[in-house]
C-alpha positions in Angstrom: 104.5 98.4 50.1 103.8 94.9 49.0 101.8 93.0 51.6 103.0 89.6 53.0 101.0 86.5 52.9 101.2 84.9 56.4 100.2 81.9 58.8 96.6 82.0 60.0 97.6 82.1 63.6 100.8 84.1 63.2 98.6 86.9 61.8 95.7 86.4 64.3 97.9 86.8 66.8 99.9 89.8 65.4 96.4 91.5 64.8 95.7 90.8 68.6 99.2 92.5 69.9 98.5 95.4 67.2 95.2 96.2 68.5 96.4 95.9 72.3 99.6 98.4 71.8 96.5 101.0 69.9 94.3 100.2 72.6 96.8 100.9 75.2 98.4 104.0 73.5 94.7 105.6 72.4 92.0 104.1 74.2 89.6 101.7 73.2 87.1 104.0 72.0 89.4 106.3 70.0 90.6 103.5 67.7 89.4 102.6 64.8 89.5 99.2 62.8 91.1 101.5 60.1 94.1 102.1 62.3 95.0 98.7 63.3 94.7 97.8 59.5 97.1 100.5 58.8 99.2 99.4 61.4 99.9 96.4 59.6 99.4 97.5 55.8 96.3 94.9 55.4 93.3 95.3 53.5 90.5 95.9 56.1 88.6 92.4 54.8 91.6 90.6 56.2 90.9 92.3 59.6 87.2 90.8 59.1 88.2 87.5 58.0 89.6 86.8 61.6 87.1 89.4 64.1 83.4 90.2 63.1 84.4 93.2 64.9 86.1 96.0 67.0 84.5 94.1 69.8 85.9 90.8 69.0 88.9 92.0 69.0 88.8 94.0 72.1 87.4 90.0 73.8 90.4 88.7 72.0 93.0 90.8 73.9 91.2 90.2 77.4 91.6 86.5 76.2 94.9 87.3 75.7 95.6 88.3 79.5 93.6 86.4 81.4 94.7 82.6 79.5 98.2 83.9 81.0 96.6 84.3 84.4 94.8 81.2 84.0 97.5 78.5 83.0 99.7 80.3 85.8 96.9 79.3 88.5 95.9 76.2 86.8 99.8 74.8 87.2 99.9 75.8 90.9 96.6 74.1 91.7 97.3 71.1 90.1 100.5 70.7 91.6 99.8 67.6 93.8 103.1 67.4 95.7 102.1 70.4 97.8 99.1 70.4 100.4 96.2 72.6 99.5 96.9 75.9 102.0 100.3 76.3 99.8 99.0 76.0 96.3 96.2 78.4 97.3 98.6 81.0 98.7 100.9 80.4 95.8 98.2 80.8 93.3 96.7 84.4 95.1 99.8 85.6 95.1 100.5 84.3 91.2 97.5 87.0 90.7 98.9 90.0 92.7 102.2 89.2 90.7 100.2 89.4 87.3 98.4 93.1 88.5 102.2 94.4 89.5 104.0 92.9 86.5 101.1 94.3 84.1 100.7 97.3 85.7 100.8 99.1 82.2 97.8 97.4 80.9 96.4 97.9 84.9 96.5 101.6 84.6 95.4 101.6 80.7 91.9 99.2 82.0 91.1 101.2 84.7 90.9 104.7 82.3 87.8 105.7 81.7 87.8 105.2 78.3 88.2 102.1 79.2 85.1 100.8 80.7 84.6 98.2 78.5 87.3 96.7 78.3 87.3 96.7 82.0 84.1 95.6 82.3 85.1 92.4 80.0 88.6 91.6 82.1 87.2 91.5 85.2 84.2 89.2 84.2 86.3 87.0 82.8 88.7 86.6 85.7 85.6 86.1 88.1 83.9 83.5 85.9 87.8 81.9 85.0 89.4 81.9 88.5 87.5 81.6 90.9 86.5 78.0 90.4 89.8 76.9 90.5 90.7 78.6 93.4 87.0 76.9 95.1 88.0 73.6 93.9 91.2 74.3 95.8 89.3 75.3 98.9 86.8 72.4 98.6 89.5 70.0 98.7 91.3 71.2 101.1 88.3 71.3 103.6 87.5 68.2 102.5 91.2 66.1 103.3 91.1 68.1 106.6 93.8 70.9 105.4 91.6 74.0 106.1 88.1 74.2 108.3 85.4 75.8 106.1 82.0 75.8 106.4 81.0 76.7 103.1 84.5 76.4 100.7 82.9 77.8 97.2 80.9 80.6 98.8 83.7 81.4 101.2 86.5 81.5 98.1 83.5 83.9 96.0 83.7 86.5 98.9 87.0 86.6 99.0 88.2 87.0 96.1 86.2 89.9 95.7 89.4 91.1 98.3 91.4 90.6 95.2 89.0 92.9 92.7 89.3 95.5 95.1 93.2 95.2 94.7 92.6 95.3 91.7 91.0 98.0 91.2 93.5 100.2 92.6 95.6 101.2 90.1 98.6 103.6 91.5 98.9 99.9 94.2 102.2 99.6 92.6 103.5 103.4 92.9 102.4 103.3 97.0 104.4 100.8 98.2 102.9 101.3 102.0 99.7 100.7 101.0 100.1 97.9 98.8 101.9 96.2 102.5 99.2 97.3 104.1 96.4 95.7 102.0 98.9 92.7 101.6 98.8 92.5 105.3 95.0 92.5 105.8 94.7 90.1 103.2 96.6 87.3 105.0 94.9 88.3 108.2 91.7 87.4 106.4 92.8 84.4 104.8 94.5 83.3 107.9 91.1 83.6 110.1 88.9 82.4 107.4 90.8 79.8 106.0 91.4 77.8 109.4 94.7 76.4 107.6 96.4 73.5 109.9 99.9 74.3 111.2 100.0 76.9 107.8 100.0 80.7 107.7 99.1 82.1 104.7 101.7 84.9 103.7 100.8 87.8 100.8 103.4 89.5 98.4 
C-alpha cells in the first residue's frame, strides 16, 4: 500500500490517537513501536521523527488527557461573572465529570500494566490542577468569599480527596458508593471551605 504524505500536526496527532487505542487495547508494556507503525503503514523513522521514544509517546497521550482537563478548569476559573465558591465547585466537579466520562481510559490507567502511565497522569494532574484550583481558593479568602487559614495548603490536601476518587476505578459501576463519596466530599468542602451564604454541592 502506498503511503500518504501528510501535515506535520495531522500526523503527530494521528500517531498520538494510534498509540492510545494500542495502549488501551494491549497495555503499555505489550506494545511495541513496531505495532503503532504498522498501524498506520509508516516507516518506523517517521515514528522517530516526531517521539525519541515509546516513552515520549506514552507523555504525549497523558498530554493528551489532561490539556482537556486543564482548558475545562481553566475556563471555569477564569470566569469572572461568578463568585469564587461557584467556579471552584464547578471546576471539582468538571474533574469528577472527566473520571466518569473517561472511564475507559480510567480502568485501562489503573491496570497493572499500567503503572507508568499511571504514574505520569496523576503527576501531571497534581502539578497542572491544583494551582489553579489554589489560585481559586486564594482569592476567594482573600475578597472575603471563603475563611481559610492557609488557601494553597488547604486546596493541596484536598485534592488529594479527588486522587483517591480517582483511584477507584469500578466508581462508575457502584453508583451507591460514588453518592456516598460525593456526599463526604461536599461535607468536607463545606466545613473547610467556610463558603459565605454557599454550599458546595458534588456530582
Amino acid at each position: 500500500m502506498k503511503r500518504i504524505s501528510k501535515d506535520p500536526e495531522e500526523r503527530r496527532r494521528e500517531l498520538i490517537d494510534t498509540a492510545e487505542r494500542l495502549f488501551l487495547e494491549k497495555g503499555y508494556e505489550h506494545t511495541a513501536i513496531s505495532d503503532i507503525v504498522k498501524e498506520l503503514n509508516i516507516a518506523q523513522g517517521t515514528l522517530y521523527y516526531y517521539f525519541r521514544s515509546k516513552e515520549d509517546i506514552l507523555e504525549a497521550v497523558v498530554e493528551k488527557s489532561i490539556v482537556v482537563l486543564e482548558q475545562k478548569v481553566k475556563e471555569i476559573a477564569i470566569d469572572d461573572s461568578l463568585d469564587e465558591p461557584i467556579r471552584l465547585n464547578a471546576a471539582i466537579n468538571a474533574i469528577l465529570g472527566f473520571i466518569s466520562q473517561r472511564n475507559d481510559f480510567i480502568d485501562f490507567i489503573h491496570q497493572d500494566i499500567n503503572a507508568v502511565m499511571h504514574a505520569k497522569l496523576e503527576k501531571a494532574t497534581v502539578e497542572r490542577i491544583v494551582p489553579i484550583l489554589s489560585r481559586l481558593v486564594t482569592q476567594g479568602d482573600a475578597n472575603g468569599r471563603m475563611h481559610v487559614e492557609n488557601p494553597r495548603e488547604t486546596i493541596e490536601i484536598l485534592s488529594t480527596a479527588l486522587v483517591y476518587i480517582f483511584h477507584q476505578p469500578d466508581i462508575n459501576n457502584d453508583l451507591e458508593r460514588r453518592a456516598r463519596l460525593c456526599q463526604s466530599l461536599e461535607c468536607i468542602l463545606n466545613r473547610v471551605l467556610g463558603a459565605e451564604n454557599y454550599r458546595f454541592v458534588v456530582k
